[in-house]
mmCIF file as Biopython writes it, N, C-alpha, C and O atoms, coordinates in Angstrom:
data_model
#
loop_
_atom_site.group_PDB
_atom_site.id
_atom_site.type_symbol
_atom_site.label_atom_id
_atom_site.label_alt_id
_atom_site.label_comp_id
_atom_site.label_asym_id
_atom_site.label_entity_id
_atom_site.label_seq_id
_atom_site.pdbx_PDB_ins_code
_atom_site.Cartn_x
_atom_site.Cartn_y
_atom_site.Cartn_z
_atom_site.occupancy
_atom_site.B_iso_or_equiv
_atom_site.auth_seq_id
_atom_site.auth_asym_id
_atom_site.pdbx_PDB_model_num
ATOM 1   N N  . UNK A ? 1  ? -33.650 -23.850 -18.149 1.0 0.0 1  A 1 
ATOM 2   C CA . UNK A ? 1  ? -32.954 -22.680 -18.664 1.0 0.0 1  A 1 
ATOM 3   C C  . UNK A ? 1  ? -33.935 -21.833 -19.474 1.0 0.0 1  A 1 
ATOM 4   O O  . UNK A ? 1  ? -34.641 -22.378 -20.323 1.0 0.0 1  A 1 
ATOM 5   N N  . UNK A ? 2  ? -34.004 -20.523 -19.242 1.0 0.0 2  A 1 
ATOM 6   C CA . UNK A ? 2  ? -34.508 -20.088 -19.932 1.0 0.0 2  A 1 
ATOM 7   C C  . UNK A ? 2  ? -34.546 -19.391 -21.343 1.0 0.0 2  A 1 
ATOM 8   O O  . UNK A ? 2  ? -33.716 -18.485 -21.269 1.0 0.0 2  A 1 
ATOM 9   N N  . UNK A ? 3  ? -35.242 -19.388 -22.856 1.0 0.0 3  A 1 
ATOM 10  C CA . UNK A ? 3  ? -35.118 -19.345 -23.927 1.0 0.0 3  A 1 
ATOM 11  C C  . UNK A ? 3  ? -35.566 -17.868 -24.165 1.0 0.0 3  A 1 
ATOM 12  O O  . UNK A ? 3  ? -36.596 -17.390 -23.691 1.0 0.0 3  A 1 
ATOM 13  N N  . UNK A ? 4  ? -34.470 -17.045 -25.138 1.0 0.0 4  A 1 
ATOM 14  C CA . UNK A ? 4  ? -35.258 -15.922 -25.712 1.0 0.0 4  A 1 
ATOM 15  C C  . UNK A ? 4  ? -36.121 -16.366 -26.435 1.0 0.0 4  A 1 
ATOM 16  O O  . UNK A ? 4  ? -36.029 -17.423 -27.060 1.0 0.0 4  A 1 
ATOM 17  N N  . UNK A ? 5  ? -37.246 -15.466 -26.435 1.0 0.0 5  A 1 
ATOM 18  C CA . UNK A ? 5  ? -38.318 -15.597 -27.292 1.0 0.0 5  A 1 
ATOM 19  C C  . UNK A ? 5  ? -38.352 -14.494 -28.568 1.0 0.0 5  A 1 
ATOM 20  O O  . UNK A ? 5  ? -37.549 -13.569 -28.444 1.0 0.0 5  A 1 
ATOM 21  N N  . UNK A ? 6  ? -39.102 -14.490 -29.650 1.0 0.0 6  A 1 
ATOM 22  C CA . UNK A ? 6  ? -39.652 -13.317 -30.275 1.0 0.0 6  A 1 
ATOM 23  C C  . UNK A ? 6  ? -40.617 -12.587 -30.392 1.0 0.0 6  A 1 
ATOM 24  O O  . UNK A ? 6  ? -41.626 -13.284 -30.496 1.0 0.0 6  A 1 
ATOM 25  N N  . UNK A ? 7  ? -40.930 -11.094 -30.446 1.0 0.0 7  A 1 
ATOM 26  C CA . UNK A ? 7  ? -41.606 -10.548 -29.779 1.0 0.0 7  A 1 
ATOM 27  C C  . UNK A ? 7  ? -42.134 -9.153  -31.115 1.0 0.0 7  A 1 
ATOM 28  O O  . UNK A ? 7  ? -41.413 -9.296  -32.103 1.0 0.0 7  A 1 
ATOM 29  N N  . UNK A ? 8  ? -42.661 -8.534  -31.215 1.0 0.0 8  A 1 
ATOM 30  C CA . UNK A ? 8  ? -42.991 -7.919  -32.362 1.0 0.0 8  A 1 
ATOM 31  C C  . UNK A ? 8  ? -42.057 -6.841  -32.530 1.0 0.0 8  A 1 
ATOM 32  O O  . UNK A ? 8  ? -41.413 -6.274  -31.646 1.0 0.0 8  A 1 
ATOM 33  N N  . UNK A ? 9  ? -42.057 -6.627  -33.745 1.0 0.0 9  A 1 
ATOM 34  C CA . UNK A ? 9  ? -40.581 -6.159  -34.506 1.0 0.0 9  A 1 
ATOM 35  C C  . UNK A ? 9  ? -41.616 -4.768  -34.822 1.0 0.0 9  A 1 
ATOM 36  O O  . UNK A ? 9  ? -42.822 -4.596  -34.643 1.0 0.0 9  A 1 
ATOM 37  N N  . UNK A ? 10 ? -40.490 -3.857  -35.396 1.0 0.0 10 A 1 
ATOM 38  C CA . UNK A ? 10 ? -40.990 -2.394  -35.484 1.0 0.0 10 A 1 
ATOM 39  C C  . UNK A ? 10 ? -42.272 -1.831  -35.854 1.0 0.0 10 A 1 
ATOM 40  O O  . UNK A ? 10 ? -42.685 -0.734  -35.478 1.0 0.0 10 A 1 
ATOM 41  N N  . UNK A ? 11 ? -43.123 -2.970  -36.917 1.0 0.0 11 A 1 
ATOM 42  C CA . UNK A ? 11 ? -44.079 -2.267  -37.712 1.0 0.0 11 A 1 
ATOM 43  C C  . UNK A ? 11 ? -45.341 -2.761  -36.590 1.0 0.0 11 A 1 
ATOM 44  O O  . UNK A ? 11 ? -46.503 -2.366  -36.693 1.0 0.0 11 A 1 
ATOM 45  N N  . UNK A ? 12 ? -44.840 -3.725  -35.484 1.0 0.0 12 A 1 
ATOM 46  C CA . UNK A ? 12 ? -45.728 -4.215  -35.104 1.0 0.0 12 A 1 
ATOM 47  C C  . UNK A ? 12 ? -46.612 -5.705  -34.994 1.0 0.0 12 A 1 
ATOM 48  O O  . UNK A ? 12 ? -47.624 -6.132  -34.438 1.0 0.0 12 A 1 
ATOM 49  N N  . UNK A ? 13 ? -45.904 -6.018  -35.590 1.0 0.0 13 A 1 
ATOM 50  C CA . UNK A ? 13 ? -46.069 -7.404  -35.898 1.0 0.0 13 A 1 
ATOM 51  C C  . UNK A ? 13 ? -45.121 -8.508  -36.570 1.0 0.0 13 A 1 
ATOM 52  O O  . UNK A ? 13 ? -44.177 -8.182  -37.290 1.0 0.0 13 A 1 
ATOM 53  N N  . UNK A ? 14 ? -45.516 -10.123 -36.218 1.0 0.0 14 A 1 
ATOM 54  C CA . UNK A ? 14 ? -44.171 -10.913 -36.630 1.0 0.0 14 A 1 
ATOM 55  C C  . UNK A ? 14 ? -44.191 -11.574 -37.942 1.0 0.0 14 A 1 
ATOM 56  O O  . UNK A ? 14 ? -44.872 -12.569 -38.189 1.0 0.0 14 A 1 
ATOM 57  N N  . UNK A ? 15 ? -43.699 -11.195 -38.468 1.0 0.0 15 A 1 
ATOM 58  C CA . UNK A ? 15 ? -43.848 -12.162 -40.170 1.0 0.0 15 A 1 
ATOM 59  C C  . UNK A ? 15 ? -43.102 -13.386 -40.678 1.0 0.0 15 A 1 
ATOM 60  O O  . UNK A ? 15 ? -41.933 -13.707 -40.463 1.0 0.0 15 A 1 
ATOM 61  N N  . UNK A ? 16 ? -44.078 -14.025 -41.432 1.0 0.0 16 A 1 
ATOM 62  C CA . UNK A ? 16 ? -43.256 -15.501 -41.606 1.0 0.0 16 A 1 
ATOM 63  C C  . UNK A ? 16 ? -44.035 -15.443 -42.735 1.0 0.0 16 A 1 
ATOM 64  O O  . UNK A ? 16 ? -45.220 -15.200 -42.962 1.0 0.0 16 A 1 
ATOM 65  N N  . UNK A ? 17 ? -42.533 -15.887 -43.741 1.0 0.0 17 A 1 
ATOM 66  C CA . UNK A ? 17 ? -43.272 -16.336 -45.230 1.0 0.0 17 A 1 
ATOM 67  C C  . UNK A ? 17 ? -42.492 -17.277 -45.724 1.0 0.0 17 A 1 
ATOM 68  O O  . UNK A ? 17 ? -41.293 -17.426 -45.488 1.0 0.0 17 A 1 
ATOM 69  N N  . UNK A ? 18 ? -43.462 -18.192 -46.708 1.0 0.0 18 A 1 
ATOM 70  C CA . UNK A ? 18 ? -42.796 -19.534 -47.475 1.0 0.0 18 A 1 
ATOM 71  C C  . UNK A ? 18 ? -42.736 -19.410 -48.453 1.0 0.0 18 A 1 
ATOM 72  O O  . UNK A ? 18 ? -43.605 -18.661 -48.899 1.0 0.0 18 A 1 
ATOM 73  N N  . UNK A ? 19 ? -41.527 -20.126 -49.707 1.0 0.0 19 A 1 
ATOM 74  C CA . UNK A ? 19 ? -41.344 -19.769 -50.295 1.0 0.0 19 A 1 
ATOM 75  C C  . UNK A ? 19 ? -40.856 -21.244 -50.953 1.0 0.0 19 A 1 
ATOM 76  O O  . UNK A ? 19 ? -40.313 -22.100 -50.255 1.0 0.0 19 A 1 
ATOM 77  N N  . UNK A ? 20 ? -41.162 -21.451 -52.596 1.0 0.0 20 A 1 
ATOM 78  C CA . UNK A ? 20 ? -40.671 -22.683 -53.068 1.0 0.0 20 A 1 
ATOM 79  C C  . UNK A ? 20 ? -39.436 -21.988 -53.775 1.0 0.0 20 A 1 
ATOM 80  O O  . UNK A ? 20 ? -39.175 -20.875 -54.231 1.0 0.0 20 A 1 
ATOM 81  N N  . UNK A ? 21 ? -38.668 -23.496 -53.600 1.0 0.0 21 A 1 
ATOM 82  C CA . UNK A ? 21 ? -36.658 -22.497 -54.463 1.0 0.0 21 A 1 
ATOM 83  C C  . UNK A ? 21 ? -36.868 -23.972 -55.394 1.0 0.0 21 A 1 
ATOM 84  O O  . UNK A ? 21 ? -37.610 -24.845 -54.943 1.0 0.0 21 A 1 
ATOM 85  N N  . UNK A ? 22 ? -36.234 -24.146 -56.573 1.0 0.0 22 A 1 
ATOM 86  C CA . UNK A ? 22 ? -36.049 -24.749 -57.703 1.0 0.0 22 A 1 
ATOM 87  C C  . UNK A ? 22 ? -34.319 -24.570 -57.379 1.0 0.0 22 A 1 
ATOM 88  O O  . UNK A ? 22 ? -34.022 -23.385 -57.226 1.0 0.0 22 A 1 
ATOM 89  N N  . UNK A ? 23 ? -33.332 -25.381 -57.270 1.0 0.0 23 A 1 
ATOM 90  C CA . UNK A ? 23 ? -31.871 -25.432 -57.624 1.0 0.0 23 A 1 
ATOM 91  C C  . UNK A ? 23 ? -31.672 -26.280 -58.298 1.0 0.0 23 A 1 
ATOM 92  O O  . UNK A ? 23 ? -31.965 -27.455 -58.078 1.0 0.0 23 A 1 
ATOM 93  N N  . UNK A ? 24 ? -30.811 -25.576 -59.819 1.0 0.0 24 A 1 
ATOM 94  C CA . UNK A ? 24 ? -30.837 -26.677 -60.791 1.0 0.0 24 A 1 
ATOM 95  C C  . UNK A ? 24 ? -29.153 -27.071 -60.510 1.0 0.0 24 A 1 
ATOM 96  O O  . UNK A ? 24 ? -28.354 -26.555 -59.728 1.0 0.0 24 A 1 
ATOM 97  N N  . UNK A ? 25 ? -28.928 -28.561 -61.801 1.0 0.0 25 A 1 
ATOM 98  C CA . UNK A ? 25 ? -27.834 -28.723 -61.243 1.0 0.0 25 A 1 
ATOM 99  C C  . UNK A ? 25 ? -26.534 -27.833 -61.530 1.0 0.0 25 A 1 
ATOM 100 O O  . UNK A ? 25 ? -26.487 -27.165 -62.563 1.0 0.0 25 A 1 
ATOM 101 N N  . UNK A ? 26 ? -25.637 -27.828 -60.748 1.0 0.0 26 A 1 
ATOM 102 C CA . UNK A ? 26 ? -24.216 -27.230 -61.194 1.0 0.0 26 A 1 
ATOM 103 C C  . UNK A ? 26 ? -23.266 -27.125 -60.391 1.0 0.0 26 A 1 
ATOM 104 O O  . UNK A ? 26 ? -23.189 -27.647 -59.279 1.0 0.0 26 A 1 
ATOM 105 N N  . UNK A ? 27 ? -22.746 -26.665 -60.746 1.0 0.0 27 A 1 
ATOM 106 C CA . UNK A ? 27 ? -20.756 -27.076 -60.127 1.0 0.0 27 A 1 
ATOM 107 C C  . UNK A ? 27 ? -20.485 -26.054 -58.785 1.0 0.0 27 A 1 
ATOM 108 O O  . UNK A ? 27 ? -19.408 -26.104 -58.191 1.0 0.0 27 A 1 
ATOM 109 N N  . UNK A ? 28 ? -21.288 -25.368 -58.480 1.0 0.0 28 A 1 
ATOM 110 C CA . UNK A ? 28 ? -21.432 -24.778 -57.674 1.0 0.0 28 A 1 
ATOM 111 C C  . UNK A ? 28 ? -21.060 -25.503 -56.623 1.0 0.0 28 A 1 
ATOM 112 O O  . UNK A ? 28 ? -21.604 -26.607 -56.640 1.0 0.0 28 A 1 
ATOM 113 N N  . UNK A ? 29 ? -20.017 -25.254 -55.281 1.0 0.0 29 A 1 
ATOM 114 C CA . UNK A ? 29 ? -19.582 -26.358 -53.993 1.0 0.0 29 A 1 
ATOM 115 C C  . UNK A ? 29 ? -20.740 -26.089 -53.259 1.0 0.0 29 A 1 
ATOM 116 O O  . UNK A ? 29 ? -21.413 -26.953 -52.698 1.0 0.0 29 A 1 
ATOM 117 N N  . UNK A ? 30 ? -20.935 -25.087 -53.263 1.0 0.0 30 A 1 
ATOM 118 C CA . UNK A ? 30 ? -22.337 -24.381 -51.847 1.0 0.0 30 A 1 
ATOM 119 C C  . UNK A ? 30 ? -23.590 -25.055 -51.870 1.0 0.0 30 A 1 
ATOM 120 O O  . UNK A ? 30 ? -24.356 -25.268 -50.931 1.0 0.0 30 A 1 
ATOM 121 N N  . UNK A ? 31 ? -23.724 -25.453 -53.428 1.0 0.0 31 A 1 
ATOM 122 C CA . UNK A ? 31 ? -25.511 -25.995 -53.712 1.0 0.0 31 A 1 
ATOM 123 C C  . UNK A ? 31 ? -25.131 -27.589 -53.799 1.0 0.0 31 A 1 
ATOM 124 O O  . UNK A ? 31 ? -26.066 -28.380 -53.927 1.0 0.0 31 A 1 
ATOM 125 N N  . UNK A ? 32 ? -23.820 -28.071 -53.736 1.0 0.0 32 A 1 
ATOM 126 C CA . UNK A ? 32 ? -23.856 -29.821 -53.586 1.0 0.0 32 A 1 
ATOM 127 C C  . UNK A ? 32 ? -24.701 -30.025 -53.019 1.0 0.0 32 A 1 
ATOM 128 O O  . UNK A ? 32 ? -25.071 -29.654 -51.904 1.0 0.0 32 A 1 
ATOM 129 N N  . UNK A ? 33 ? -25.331 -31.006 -54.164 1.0 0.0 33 A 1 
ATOM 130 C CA . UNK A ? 33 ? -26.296 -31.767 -52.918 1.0 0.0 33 A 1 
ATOM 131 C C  . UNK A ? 33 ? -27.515 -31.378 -52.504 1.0 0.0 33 A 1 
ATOM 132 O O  . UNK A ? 33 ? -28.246 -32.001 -51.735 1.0 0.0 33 A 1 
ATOM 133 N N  . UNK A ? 34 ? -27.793 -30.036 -53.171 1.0 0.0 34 A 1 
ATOM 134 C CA . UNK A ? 34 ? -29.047 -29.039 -52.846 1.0 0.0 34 A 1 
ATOM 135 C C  . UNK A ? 34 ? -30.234 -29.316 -53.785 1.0 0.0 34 A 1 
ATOM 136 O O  . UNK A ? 34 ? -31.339 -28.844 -53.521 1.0 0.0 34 A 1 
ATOM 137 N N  . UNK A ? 35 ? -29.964 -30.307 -55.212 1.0 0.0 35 A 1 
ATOM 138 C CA . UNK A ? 35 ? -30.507 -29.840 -56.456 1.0 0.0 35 A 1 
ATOM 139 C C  . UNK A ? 35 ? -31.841 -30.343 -56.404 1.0 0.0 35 A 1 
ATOM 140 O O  . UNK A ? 35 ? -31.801 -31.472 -55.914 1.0 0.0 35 A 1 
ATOM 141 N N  . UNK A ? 36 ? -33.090 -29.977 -56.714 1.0 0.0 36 A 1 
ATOM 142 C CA . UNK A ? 36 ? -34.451 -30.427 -56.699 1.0 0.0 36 A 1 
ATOM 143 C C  . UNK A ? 36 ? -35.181 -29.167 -56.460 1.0 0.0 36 A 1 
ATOM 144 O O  . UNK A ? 36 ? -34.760 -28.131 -56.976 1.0 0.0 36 A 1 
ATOM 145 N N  . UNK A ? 37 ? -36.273 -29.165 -55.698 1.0 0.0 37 A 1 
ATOM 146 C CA . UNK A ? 37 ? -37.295 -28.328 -55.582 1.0 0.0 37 A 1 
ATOM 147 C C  . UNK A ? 37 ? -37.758 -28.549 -53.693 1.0 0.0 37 A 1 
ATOM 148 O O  . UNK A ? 37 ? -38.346 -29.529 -53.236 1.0 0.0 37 A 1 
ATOM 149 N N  . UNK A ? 38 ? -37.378 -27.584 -53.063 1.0 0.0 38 A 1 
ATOM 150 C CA . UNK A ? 38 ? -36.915 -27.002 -51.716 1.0 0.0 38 A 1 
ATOM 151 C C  . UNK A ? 38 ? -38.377 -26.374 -51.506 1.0 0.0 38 A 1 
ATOM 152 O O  . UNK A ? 38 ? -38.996 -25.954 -52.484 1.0 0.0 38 A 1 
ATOM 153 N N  . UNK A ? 39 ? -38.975 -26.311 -50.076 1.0 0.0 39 A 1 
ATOM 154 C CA . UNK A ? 39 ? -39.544 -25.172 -49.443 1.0 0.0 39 A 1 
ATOM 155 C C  . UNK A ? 39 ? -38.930 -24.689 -48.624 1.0 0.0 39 A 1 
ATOM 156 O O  . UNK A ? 39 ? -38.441 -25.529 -47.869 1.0 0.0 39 A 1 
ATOM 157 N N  . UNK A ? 40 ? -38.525 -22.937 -48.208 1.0 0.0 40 A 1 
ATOM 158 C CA . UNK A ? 40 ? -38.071 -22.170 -47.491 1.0 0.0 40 A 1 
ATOM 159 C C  . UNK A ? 40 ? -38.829 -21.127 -46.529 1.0 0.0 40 A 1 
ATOM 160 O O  . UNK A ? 40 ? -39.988 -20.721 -46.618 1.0 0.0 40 A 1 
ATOM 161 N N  . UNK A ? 41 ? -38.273 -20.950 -45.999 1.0 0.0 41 A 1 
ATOM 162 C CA . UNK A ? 41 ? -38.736 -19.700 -45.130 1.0 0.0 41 A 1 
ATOM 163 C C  . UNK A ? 41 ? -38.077 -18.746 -44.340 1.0 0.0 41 A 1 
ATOM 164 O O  . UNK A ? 41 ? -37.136 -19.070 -43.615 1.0 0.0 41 A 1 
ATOM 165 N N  . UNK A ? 42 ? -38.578 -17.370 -44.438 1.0 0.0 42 A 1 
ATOM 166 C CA . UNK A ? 42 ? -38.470 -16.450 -43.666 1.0 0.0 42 A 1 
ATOM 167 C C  . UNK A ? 42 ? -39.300 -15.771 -42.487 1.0 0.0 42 A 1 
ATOM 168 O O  . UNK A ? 42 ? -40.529 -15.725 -42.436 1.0 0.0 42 A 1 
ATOM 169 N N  . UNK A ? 43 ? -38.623 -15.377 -41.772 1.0 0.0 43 A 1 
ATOM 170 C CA . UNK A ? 43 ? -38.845 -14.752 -40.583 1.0 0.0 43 A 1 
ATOM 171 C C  . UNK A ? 43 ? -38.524 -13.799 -40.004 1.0 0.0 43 A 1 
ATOM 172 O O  . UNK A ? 43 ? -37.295 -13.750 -39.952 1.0 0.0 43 A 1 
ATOM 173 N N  . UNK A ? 44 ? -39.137 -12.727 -39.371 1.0 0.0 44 A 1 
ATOM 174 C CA . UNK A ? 44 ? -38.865 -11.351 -39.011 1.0 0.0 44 A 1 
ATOM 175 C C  . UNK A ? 44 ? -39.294 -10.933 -38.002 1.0 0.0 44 A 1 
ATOM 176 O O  . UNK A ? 44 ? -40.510 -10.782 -37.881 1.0 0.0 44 A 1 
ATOM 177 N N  . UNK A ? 45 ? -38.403 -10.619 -36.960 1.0 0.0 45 A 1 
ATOM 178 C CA . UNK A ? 45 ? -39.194 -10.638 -35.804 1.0 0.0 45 A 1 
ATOM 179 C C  . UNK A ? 45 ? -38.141 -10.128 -34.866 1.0 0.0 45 A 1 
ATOM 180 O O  . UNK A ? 45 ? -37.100 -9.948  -35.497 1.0 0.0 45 A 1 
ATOM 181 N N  . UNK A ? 46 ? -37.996 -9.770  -33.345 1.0 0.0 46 A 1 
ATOM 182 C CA . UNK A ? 46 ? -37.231 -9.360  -32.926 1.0 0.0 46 A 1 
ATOM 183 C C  . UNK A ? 46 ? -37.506 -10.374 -31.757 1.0 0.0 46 A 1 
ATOM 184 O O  . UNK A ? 46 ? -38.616 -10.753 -31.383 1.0 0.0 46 A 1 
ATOM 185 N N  . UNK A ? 47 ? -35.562 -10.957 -30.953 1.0 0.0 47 A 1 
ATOM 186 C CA . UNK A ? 47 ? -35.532 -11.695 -30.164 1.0 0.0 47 A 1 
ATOM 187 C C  . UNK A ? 47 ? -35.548 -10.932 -28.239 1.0 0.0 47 A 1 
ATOM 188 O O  . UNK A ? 47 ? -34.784 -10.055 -27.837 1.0 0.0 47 A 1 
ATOM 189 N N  . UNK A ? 48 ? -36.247 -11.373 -27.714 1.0 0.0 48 A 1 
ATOM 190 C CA . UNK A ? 48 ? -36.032 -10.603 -26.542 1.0 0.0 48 A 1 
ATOM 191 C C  . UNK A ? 48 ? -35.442 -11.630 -25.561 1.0 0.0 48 A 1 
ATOM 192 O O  . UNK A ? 48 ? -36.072 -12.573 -25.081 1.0 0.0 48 A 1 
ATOM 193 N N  . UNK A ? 49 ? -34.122 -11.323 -25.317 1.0 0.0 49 A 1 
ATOM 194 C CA . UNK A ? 49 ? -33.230 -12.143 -24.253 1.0 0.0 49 A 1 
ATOM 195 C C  . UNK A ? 49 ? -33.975 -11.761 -22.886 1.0 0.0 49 A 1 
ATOM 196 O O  . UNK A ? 49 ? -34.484 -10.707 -22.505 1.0 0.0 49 A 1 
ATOM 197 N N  . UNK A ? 50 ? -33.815 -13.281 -22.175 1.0 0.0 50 A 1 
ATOM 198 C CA . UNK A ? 50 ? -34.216 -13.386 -21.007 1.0 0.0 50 A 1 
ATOM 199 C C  . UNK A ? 50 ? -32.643 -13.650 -19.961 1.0 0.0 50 A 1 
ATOM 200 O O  . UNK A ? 50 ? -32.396 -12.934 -18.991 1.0 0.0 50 A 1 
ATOM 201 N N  . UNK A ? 51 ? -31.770 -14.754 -20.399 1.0 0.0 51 A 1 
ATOM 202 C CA . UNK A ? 51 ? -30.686 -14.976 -19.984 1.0 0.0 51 A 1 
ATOM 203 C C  . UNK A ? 51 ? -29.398 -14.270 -20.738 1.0 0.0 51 A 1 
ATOM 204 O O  . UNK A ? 51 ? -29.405 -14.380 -21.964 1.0 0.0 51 A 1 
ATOM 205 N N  . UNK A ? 52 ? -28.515 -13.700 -20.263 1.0 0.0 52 A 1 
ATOM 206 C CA . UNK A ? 52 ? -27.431 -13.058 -20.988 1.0 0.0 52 A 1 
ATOM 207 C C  . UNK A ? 52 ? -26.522 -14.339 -21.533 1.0 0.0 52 A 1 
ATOM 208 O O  . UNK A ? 52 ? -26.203 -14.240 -22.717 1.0 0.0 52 A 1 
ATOM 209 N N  . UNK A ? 53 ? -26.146 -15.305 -20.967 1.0 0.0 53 A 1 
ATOM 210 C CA . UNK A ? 53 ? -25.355 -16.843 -21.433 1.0 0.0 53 A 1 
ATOM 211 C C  . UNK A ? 53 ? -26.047 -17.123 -22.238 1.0 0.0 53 A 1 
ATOM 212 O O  . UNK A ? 53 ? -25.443 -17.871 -23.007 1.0 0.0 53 A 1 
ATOM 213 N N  . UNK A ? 54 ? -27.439 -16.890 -22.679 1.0 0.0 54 A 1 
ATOM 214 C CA . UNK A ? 54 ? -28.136 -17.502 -23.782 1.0 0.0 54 A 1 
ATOM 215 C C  . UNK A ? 54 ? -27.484 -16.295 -25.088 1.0 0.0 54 A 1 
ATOM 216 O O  . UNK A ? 54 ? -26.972 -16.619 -26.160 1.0 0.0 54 A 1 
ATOM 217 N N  . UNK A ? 55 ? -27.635 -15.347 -24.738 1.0 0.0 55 A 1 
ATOM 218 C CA . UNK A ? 55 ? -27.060 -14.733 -26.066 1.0 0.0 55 A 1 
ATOM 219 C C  . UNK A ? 55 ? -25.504 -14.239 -26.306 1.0 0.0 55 A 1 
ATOM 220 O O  . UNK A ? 55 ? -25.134 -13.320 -27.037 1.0 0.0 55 A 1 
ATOM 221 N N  . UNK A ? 56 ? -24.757 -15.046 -25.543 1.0 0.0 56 A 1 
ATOM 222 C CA . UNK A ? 56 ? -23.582 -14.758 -25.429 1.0 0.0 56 A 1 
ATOM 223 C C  . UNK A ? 56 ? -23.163 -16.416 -26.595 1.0 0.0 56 A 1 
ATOM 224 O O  . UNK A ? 56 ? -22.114 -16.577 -27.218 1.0 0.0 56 A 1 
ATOM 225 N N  . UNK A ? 57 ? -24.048 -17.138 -26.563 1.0 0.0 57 A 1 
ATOM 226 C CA . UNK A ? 57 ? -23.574 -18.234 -27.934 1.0 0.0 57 A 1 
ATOM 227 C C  . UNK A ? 57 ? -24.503 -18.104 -28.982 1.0 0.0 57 A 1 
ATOM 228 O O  . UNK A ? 57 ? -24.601 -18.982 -29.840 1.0 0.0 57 A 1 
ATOM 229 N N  . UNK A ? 58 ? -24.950 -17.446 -28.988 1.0 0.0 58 A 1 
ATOM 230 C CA . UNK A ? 58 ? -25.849 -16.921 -30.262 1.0 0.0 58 A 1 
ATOM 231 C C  . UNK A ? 58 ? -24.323 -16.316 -31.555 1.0 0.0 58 A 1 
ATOM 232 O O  . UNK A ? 58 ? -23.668 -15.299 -31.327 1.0 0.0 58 A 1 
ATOM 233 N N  . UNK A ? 59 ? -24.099 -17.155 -32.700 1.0 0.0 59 A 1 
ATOM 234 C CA . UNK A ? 59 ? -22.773 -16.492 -33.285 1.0 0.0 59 A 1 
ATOM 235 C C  . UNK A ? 59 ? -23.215 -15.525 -34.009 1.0 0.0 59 A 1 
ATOM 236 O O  . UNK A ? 59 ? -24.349 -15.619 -34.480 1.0 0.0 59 A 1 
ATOM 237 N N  . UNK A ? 60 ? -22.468 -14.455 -34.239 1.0 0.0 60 A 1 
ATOM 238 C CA . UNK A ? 60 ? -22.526 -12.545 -34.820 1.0 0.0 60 A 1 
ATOM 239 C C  . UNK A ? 60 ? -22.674 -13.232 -36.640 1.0 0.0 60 A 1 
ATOM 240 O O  . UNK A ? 60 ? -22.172 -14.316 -36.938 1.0 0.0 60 A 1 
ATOM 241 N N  . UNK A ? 61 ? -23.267 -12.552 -37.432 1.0 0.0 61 A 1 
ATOM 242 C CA . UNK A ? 61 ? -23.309 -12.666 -38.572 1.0 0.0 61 A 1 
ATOM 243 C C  . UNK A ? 61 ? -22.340 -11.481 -39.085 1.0 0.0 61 A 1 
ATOM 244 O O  . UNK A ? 61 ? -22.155 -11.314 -40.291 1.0 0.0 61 A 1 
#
């Protein structure tokens, strides 16, 4: 089957950055379970569909 890929986004290029997160503790339901010191990341980039069924389960934000 074939996978969209990503492909360069407007400025021209694809960006990926890391990032350390600190979550301290608290009553918060969303961060259960989250609390310590995390690495994250972002990404920016644009997806180029090859199969339409592949982006037909991709869920809408």
């Amino acid at each position: 089957m074939a996978q969209p890929r990503f492909v360069h986004n407007e400025p021209g290029r694809f960006d990926c950055r890391f990032t350390s997160v600190t979550i301290k503790d608290c009553p918060s339901i969303v961060l259960k379970g989250m609390e310590g010191n995390s690495r994250r990341t972002r990404n920016a980039g644009r997806l180029r569909k090859l199969v339409e069924s592949v982006v037909e389960d991709v869920p809408e934000c």
